[in-house]
C-alpha positions as a Markdown table, in Angstrom:
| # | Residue | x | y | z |
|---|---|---|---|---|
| 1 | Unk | 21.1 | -45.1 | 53.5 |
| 2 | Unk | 24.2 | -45.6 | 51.4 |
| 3 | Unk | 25.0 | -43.3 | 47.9 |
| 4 | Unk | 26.7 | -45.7 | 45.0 |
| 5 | Unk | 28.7 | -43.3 | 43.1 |
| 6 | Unk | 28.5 | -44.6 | 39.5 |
| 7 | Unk | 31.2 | -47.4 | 38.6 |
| 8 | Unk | 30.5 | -48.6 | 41.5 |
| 9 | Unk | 26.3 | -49.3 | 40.7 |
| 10 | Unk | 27.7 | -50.1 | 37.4 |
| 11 | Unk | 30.5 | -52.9 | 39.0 |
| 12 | Unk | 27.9 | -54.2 | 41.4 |
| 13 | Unk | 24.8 | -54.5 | 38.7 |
| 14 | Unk | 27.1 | -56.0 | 36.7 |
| 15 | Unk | 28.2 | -58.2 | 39.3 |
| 16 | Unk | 32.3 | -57.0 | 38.7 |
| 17 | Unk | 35.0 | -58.5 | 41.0 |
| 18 | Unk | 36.3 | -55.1 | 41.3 |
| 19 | Unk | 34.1 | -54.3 | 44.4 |
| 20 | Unk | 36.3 | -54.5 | 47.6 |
| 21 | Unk | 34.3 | -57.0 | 50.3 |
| 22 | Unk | 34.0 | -53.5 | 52.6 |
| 23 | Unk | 31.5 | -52.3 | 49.6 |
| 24 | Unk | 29.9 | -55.4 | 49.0 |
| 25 | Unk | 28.9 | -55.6 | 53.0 |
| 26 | Unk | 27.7 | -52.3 | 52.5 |
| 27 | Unk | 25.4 | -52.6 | 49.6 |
| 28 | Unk | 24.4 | -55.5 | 51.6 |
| 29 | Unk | 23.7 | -54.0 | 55.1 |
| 30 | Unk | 22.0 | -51.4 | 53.6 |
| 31 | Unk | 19.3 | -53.4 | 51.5 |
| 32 | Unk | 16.9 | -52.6 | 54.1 |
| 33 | Unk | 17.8 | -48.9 | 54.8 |
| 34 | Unk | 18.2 | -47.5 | 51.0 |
| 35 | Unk | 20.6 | -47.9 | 48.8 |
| 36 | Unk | 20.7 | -44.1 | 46.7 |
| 37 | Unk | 21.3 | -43.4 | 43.0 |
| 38 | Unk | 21.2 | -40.4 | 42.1 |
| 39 | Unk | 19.5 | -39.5 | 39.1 |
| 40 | Unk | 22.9 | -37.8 | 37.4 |
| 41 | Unk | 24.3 | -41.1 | 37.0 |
| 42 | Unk | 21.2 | -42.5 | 34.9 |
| 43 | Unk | 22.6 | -39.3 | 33.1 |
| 44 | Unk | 26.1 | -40.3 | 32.9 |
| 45 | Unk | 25.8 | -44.2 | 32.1 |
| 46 | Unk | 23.7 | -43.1 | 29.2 |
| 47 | Unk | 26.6 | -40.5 | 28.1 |
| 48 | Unk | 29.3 | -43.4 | 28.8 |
| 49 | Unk | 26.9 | -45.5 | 26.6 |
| 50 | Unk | 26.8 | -42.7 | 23.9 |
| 51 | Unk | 30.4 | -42.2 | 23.8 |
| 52 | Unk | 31.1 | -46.3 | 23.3 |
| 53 | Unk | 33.0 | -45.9 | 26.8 |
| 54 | Unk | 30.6 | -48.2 | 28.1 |
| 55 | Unk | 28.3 | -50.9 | 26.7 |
| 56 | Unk | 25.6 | -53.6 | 27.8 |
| 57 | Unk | 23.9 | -56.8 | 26.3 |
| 58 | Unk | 20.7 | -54.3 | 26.1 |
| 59 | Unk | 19.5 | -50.8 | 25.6 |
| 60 | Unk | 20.9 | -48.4 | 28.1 |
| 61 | Unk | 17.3 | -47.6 | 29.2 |
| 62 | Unk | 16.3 | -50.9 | 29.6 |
| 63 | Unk | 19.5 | -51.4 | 31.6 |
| 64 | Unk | 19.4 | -48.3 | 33.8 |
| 65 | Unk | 15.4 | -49.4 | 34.2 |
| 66 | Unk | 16.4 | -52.6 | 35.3 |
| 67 | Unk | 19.3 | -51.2 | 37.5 |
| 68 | Unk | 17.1 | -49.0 | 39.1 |
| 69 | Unk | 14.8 | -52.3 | 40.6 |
| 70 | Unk | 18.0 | -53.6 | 42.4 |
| 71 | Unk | 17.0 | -54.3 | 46.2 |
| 72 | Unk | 17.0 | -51.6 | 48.3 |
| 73 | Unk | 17.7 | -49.2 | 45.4 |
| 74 | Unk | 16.1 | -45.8 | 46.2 |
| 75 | Unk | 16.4 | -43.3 | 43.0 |
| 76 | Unk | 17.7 | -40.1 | 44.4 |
| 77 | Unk | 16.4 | -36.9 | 42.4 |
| 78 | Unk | 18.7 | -33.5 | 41.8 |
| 79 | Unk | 16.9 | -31.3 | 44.2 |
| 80 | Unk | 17.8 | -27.0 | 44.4 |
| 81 | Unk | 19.8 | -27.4 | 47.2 |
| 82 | Unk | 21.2 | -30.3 | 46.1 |
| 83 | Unk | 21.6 | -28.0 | 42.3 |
| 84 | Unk | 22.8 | -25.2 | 44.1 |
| 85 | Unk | 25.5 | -27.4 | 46.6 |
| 86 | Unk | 26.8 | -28.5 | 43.3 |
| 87 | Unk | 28.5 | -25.4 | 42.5 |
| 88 | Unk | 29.3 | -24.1 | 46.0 |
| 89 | Unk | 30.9 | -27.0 | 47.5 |
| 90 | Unk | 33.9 | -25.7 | 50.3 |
| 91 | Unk | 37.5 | -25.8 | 49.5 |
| 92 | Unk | 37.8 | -26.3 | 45.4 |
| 93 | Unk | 36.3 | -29.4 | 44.7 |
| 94 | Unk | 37.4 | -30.5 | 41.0 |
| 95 | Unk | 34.7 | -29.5 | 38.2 |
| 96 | Unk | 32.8 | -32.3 | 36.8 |
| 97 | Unk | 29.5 | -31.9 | 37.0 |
| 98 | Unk | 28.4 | -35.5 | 37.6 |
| 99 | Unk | 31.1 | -36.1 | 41.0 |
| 100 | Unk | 29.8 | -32.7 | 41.8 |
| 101 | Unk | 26.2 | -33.5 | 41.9 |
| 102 | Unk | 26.8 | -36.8 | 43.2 |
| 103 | Unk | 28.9 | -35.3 | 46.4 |
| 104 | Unk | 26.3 | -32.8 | 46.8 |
| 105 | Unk | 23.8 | -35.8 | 46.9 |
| 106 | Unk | 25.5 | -37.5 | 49.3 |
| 107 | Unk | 26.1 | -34.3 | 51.7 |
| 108 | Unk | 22.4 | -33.4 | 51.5 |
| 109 | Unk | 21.0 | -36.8 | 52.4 |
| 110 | Unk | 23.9 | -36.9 | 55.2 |
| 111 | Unk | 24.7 | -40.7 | 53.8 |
| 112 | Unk | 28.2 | -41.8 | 52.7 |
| 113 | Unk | 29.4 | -42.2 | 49.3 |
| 114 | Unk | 30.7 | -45.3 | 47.8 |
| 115 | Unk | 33.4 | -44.8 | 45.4 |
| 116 | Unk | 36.8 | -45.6 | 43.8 |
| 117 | Unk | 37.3 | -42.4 | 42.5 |
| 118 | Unk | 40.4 | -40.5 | 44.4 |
| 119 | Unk | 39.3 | -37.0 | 43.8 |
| 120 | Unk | 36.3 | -38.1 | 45.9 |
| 121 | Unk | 38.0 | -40.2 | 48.6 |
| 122 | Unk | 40.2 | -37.3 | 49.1 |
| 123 | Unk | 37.7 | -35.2 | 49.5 |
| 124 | Unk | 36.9 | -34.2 | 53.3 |
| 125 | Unk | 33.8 | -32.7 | 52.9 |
| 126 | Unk | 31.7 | -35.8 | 52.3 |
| 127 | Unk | 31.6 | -39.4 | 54.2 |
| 128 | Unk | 33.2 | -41.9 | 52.1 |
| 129 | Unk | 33.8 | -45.7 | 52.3 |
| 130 | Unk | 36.2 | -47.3 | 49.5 |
């Protein structure tokens, strides 16, 4: 199993050139195995949404709803180690909530992280693949 971090369900969903092949193969290879989403970034698009930073042809809930039935997609719920991990993650790991969640996700499942987002690809304390 792979973990999308959230552009990067959003760019694929949305079927965004801005997905580098390396990601696309992996969504792809892992349409059998799981492909996680963790529930925090139902949390975020729906923020993104709110805050007119992001916006679909539909209701957000419809579109997360419909997001969610994507091949291979496998919701991933914020469990209490997964809570706790959050806020205790090694060696100052920056302080949004959502990354920090999401990182925490992708540590407890033991899965790499799909992302664009440097704080995380810098990170060394979770797999990542860009």
């Amino acid at each position: 199993m792979i973990l999308l971090d959230t552009h990067i369900w959003v760019w694929w969903v949305a079927d965004e050139m801005r997905l580098t092949q390396t990601q696309l193969s992996e969504i792809e290879k892992n349409e059998s195995t799981g492909i996680g989403i963790s529930i925090i970034s139902c949390w975020e698009i729906a923020l993104l949404v709110e805050k007119k930073r992001l916006g679909f042809a539909i209701p957000v809930k419809e579109w997360i709803t419909e997001a969610l039935k994507y091949p291979g997609v496998v919701p991933l719920d914020i469990t209490v180690d997964i809570a706790v991990d959050s806020v205790q993650l090694p060696d100052g790991f920056h302080k949004d909530p959502a990354d920090r969640i999401i990182v925490a996700t992708a540590r407890a499942y033991n899965c790499s992280l799909l992302t664009n987002d440097e704080s995380i690809v810098t990170y060394p304390h979770v797999k990542v693949i860009t």
